[in-house]
C-alpha positions in Angstrom: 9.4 7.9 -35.2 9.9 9.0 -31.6 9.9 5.8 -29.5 7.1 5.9 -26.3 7.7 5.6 -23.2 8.7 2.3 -21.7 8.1 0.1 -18.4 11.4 -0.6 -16.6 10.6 -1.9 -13.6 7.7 -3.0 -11.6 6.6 -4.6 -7.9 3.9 -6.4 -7.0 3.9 -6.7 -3.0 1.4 -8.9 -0.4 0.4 -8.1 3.0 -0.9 -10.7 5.0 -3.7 -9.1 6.8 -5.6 -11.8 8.5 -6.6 -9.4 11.6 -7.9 -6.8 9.6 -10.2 -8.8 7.3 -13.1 -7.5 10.4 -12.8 -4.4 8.8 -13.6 -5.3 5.4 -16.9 -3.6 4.4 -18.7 -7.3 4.2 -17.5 -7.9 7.2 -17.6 -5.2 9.2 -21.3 -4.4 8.3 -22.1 -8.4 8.9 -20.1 -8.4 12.5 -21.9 -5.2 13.8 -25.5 -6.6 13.1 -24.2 -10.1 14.7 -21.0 -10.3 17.1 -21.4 -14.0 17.1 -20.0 -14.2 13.3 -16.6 -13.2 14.4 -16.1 -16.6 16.0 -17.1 -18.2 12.5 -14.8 -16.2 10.8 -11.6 -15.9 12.8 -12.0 -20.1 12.7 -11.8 -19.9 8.9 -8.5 -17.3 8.8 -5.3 -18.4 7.2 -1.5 -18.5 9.0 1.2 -16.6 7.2 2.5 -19.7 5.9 -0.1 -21.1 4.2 -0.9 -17.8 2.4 2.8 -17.6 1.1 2.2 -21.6 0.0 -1.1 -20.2 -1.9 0.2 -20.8 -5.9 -1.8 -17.9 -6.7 0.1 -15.6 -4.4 3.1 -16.9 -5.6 2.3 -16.1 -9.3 1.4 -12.8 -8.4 4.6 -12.7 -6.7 6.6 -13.7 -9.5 7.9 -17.1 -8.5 5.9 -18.5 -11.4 3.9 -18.2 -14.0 -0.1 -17.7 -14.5 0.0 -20.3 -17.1 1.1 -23.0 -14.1 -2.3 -23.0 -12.7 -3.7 -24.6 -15.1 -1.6 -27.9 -14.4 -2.1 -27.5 -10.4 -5.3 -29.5 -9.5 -8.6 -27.2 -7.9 -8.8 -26.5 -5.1 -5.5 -25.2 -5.1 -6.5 -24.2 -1.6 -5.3 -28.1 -1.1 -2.2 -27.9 -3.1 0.7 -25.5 -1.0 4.3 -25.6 -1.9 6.1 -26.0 1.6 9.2 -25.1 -0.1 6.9 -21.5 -1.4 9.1 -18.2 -0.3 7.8 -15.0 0.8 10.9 -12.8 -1.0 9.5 -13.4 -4.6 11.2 -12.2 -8.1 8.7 -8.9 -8.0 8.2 -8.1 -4.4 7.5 -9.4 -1.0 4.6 -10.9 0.7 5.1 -9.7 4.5 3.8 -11.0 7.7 0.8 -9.3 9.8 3.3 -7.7 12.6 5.6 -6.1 9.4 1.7 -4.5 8.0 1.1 -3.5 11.6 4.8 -1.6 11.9 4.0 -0.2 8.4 0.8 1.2 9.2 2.4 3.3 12.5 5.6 3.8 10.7 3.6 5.8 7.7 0.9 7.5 10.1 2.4 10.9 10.3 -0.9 11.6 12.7 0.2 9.9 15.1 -3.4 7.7 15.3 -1.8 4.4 15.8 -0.5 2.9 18.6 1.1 -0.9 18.6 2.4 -3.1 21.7 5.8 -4.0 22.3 6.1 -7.5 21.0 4.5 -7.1 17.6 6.7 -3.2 16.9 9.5 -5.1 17.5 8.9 -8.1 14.8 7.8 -5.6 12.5 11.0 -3.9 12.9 13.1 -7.6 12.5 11.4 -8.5 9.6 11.3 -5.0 7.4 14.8 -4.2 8.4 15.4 -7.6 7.4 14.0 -7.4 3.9 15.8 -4.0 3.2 12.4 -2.1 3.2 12.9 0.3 6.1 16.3 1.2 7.8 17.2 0.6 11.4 17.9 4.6 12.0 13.7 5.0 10.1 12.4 3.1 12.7 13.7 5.0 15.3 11.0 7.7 14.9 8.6 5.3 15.9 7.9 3.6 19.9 5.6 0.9 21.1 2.5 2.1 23.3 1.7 0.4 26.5 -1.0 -2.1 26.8 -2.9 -0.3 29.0 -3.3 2.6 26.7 -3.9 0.8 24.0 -6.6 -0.8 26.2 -7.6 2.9 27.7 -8.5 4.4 24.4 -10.0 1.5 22.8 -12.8 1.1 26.0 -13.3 5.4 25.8 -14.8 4.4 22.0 -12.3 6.8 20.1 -10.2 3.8 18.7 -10.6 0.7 17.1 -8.6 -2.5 17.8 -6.0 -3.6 15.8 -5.9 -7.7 16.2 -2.9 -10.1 15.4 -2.7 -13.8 16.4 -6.6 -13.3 17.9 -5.6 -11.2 20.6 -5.5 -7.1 20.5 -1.9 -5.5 19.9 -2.4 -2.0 19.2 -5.6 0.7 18.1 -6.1 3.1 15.6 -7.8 6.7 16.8 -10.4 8.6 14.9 -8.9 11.8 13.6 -11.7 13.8 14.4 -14.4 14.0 16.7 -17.5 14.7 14.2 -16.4 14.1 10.9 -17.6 11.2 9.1 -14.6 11.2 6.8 -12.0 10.8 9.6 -13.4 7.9 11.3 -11.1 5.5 12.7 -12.3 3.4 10.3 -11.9 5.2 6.6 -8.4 6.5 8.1 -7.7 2.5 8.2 -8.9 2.1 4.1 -6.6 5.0 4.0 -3.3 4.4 5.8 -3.5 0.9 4.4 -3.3 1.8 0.6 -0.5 4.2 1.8 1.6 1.7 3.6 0.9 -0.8 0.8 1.7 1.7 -1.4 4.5 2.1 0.0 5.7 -1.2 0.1 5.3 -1.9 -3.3 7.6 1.5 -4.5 10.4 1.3 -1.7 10.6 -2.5 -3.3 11.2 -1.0 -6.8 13.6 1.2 -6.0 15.7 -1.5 -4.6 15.1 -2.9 -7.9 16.6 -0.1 -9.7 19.5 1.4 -7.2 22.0 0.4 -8.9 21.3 3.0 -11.6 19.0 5.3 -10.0 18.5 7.9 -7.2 14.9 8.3 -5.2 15.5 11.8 -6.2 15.3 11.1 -10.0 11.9 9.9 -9.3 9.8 13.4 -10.6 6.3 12.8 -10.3 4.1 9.8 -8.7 0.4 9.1 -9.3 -1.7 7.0 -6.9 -4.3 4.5 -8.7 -5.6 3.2 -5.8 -9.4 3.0 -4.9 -9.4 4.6 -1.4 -10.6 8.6 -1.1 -8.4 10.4 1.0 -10.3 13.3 2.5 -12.5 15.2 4.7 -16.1 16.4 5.4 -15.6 18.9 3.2 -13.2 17.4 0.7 -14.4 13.4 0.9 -11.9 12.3 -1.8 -9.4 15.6 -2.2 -6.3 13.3 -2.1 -3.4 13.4 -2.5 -2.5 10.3 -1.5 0.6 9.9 -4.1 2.5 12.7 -2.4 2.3 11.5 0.5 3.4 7.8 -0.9 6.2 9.7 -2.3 7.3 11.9 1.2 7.4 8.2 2.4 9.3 6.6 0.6 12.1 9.5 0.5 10.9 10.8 -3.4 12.5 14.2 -1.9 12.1 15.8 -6.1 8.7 14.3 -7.0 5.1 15.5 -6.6 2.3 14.1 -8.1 -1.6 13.5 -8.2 -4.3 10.8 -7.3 -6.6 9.2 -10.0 -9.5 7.6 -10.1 -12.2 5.7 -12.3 -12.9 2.3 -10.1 -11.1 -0.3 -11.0 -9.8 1.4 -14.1 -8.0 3.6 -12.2 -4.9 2.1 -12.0 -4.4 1.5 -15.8 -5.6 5.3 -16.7 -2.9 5.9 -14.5 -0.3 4.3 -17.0 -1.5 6.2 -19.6 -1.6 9.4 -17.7 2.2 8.5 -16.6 3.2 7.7 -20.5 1.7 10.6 -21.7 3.4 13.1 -19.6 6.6 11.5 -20.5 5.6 11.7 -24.0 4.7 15.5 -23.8 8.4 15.9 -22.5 6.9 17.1 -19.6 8.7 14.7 -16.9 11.6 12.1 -18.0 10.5 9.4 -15.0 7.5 8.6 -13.6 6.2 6.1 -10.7 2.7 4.7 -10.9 1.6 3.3 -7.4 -1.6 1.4 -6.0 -2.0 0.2 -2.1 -4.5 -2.6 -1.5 -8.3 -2.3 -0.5 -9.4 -2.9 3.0 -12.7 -2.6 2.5 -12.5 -5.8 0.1 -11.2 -7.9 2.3 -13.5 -10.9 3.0 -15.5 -9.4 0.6 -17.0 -13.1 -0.3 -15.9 -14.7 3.5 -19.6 -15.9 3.9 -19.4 -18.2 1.1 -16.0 -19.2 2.2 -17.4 -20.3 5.8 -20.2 -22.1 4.4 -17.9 -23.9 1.9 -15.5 -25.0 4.9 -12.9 -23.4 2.7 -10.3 -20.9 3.9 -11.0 -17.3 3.8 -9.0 -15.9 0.7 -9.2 -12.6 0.6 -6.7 -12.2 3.5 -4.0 -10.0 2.0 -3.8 -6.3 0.5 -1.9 -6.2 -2.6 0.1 -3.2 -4.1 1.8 -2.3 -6.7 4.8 0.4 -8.6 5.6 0.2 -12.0 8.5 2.9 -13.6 7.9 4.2 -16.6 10.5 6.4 -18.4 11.8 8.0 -21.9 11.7 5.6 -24.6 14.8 3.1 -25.1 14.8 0.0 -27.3 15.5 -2.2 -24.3 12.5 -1.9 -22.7 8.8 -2.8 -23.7 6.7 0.4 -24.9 3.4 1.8 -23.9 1.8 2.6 -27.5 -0.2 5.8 -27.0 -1.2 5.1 -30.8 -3.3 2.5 -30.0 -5.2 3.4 -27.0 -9.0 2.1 -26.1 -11.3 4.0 -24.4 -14.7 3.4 -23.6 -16.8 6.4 -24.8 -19.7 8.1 -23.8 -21.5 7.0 -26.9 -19.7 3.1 -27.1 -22.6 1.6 -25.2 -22.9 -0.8 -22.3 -23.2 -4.3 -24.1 -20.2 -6.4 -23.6 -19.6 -6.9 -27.1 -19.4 -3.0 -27.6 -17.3 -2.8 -24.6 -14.5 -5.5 -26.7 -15.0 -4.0 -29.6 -13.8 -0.5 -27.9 -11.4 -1.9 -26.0 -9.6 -4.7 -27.9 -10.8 -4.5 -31.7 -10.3 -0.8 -31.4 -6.6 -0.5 -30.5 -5.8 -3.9 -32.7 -7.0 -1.8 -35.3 -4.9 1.1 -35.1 -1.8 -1.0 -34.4 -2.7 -3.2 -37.8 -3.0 -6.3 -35.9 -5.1 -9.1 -35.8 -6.3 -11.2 -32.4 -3.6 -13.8 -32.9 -1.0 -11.1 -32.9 -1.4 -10.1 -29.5 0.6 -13.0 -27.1 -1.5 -12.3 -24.1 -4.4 -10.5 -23.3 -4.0 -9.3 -19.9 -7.9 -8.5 -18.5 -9.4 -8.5 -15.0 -7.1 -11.5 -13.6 -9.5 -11.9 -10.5 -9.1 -15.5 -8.8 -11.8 -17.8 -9.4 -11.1 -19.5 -6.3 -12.2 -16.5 -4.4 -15.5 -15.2 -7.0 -16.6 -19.0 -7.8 -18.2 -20.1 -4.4 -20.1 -17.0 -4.4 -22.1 -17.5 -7.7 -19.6 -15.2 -9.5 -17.6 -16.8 -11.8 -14.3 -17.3 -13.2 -14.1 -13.6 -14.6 -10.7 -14.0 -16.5 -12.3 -17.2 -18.2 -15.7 -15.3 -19.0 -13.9 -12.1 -20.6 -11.8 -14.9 -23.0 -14.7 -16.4 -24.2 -16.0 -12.6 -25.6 -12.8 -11.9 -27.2 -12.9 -15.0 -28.8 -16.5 -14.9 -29.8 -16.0 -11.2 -31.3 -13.0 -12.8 -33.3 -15.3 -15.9 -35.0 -17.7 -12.7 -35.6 -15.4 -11.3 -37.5 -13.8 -13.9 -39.0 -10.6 -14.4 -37.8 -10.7 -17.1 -36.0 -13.6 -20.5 -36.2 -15.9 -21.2 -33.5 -14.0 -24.8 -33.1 -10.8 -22.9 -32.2 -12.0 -20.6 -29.3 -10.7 -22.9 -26.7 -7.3 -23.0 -28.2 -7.6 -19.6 -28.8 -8.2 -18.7 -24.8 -5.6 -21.3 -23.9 -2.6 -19.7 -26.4 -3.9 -16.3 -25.7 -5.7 -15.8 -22.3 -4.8 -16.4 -18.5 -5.8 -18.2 -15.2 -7.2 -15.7 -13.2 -4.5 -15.4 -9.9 -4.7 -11.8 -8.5 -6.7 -11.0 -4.8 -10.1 -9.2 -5.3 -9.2 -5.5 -5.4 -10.3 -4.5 -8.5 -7.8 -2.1 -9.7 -4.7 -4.3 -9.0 -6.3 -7.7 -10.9 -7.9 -4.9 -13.6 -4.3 -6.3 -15.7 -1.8 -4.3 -14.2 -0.7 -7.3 -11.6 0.5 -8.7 -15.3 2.8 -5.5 -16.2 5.8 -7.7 -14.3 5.2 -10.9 -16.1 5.1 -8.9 -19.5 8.3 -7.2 -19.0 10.2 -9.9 -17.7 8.9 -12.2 -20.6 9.4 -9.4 -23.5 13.0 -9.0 -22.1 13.9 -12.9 -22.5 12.7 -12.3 -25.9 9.4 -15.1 -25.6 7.0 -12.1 -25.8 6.6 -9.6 -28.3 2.6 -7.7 -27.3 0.4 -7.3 -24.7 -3.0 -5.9 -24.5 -4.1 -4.2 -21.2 -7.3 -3.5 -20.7 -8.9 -2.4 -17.5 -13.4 -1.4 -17.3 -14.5 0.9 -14.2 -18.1 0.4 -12.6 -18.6 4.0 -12.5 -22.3 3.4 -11.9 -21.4 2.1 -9.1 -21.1 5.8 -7.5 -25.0 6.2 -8.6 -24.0 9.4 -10.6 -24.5 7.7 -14.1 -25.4 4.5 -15.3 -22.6 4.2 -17.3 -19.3 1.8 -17.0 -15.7 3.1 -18.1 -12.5 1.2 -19.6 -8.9 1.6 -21.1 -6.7 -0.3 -22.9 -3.5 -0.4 -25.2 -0.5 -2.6 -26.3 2.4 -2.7 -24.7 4.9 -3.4 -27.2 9.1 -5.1 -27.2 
């Protein structure tokens, strides 16, 4: 049998984005009906420090394991390692001037201006972690503050904030287009430069054996729409990921299904390898700016720090089949049909029962099932739940259904077999792909043989059907 493609490598990357949590789309829309709430919220932001302490950063960093929450007492909020790293085993969590530099160095518009102090620690620190070179940076010069402060008061610019004071502005790209507000082009160049992030640190990762130029073909599964009036979401945002990070062979394409996307984007990526169409394929995602402080109000009232502070990306190779690496097993793929229904049970049985049962395997055969991974310490004092924990409990219930497990062993069943939510609320990086470097790196020690991913899209969210969406499969060592 011909082997499927396999994972190789993957990064998962943090941004500490503390100043831009104002433009969040709960914020932003909250801020411009009543200044006074930006005093409420700035009080309630976190220092880069304690977001590299946060545990849950540091799982989805790789400098531990999801399983480890469970034994750190809640809030974990409370509970920061001081000895916690920002270089982690899967990527880096950078600091707000490094974002900053990354959002002028990719913005090939030349929209965004930065001061001085805050381009030059930018410059320290990525040169620092080996994600831009010295002689890159060159193409890029701080603005004075005066300008800065010029074409913020003529209205064409928005301010870019670090440390509570204004460092630098972003310009609207065009004059009346809705799509090329200052604003959007913000949601835009910050899945790019996240984007970015997250694949410049897995080709350090791989150097050793590969060339950027053997790189053919990138696709974007972010959740931004790159576009114009005309075009809203044309893309292609995964070229221009690519041009940036010096893929000088690939091309690629943008795709998108909520917070699906990501995930459809694997399978799209293994199934051209399959075909024999391309030999090596990069699947990206940048972070969400419009979901940060998406649930700050219940944060404030709680007197609890504002979580949703960082953007999160994500890269994850995927070439020709080898038997040292894990598989992607096309054979068993789940997808949520027109005609499966909208009831969660019919969703599980598409998406888990369905490719179980073309693989020949039962629930307990599967080591972890890797779902929406949201943290509950961000969805919880909002009135929405631990998500991870709530998707467990239907898998298990749809096994007693069937019989293959007994009501009384559900818990142990979502304990051997389930995780503790960790990833930040953009819902196409915790939709299971933040687990893809956990998976490989267990399946390559040998203490992991399968893996189901399975990621569901709101579609009806875009109020052209009332349907939802999903996709799922094993990834097999």
């Amino acid at each position: 049998m011909t082997r499927f493609p396999v994972i190789t490598a993957v990064a998962n990357v943090l941004a500490h984005a503390p100043g831009l949590v104002r433009y969040g789309s709960k914020p932003l829309r909250d801020l411009a009906r009543d200044p006074r709430l930006g005093g409420e919220l700035a009080a309630r932001l976190r220092g880069y420090e304690q977001a590299v302490a946060y545990a849950p950063n540091q799982v989805y960093l790789g400098s531990g394991e999801p399983e480890t929450l469970r034994a750190l007492p809640r809030p974990w909020f409370e509970h920061l390692d001081p000895e916690a790293s920002g270089d982690g085993a899967f990527g880096d969590l950078i600091d707000e001037a490094e974002l900053l530099g990354l959002l002028l160095w990719n913005d090939r518009a030349r929209l965004v201006q930065l001061d001085a102090a805050t381009l030059a620690g930018a410059r320290e620190g990525l040169v620092r972690r080996g994600l831009i070179t010295d002689r890159e940076m060159e193409r890029i010069a701080p603005t004075a503050d005066d300008a800065i402060a010029r074409s913020i008061a003529s209205g064409e610019a928005i301010a870019l904030w670090r440390a509570g004071r204004v460092v630098g502005s972003l310009q609207r790209g065009h004059e009346e287009d809705e799509a090329l507000t200052a604003n959007v082009l913000l949601e835009n160049l910050a899945a790019k430069a996240t984007a970015v992030l997250a694949l410049r640190r897995l080709l350090r990762q791989v150097e050793a054996r590969l060339e950027p130029d053997a790189v053919e073909f990138v696709i974007a599964g972010s959740e931004e729409a790159v576009g114009d009036r005309y075009q809203r979401g044309g893309g292609n945002l995964a070229k221009a990921i690519a041009e940036a990070a010096g893929l000088g062979r690939a091309t690629g394409f943008d795709v998108k299904s909520f917070c699906a996307s990501t995930l459809y984007a694997v399978v799209n990526a293994a199934a051209l390898i399959h075909a024999g169409v391309f030999s090596r394929v990069v699947v990206v995602a940048g972070g969400s700016l419009a979901k940060l402080g998406m649930k700050y109000r219940a944060h404030v009232a709680k007197a609890m720090p504002i979580l949703e502070d960082v953007l999160a990306g994500i890269a994850i190779l995927i070439e020709r089949g080898t038997d040292a690496d894990p598989c992607v097993r096309l054979d068993t793929l789940g997808m949520h049909t027109v005609g499966t229904g909208s009831s969660q049970q019919a969703v599980v049985e598409a998406l888990v029962m369905g490719p179980l049962g073309r693989a020949g395997c039962k629930l307990r055969d599967v080591d972890r099932y890797a779902t929406e991974m949201h943290n509950p310490e961000v969805t919880e004092p909002a009135g929405s739940g631990d998500v991870p924990a709530g998707n467990y409990r239907l898998i298990a219930a749809l096994g007693a259904l069937r019989g293959e497990i007994a009501r009384s062993e559900m818990p142990d069943f979502i304990t051997a077999h389930g995780l503790p939510g960790y990833a930040p609320t953009q819902g196409h990086i915790a939709s299971a792909v933040c687990y893809f470097a956990h998976a490989l790196r267990a399946m390559r020690a040998g203490t992991m043989k399968r893996v189901l991913f399975m990621a569901k899209g709101s579609l009806f969210l875009g109020r052209m059907t009332e349907s939802a969406d999903g996709v799922s499969f094993l990834l097999e060592a």
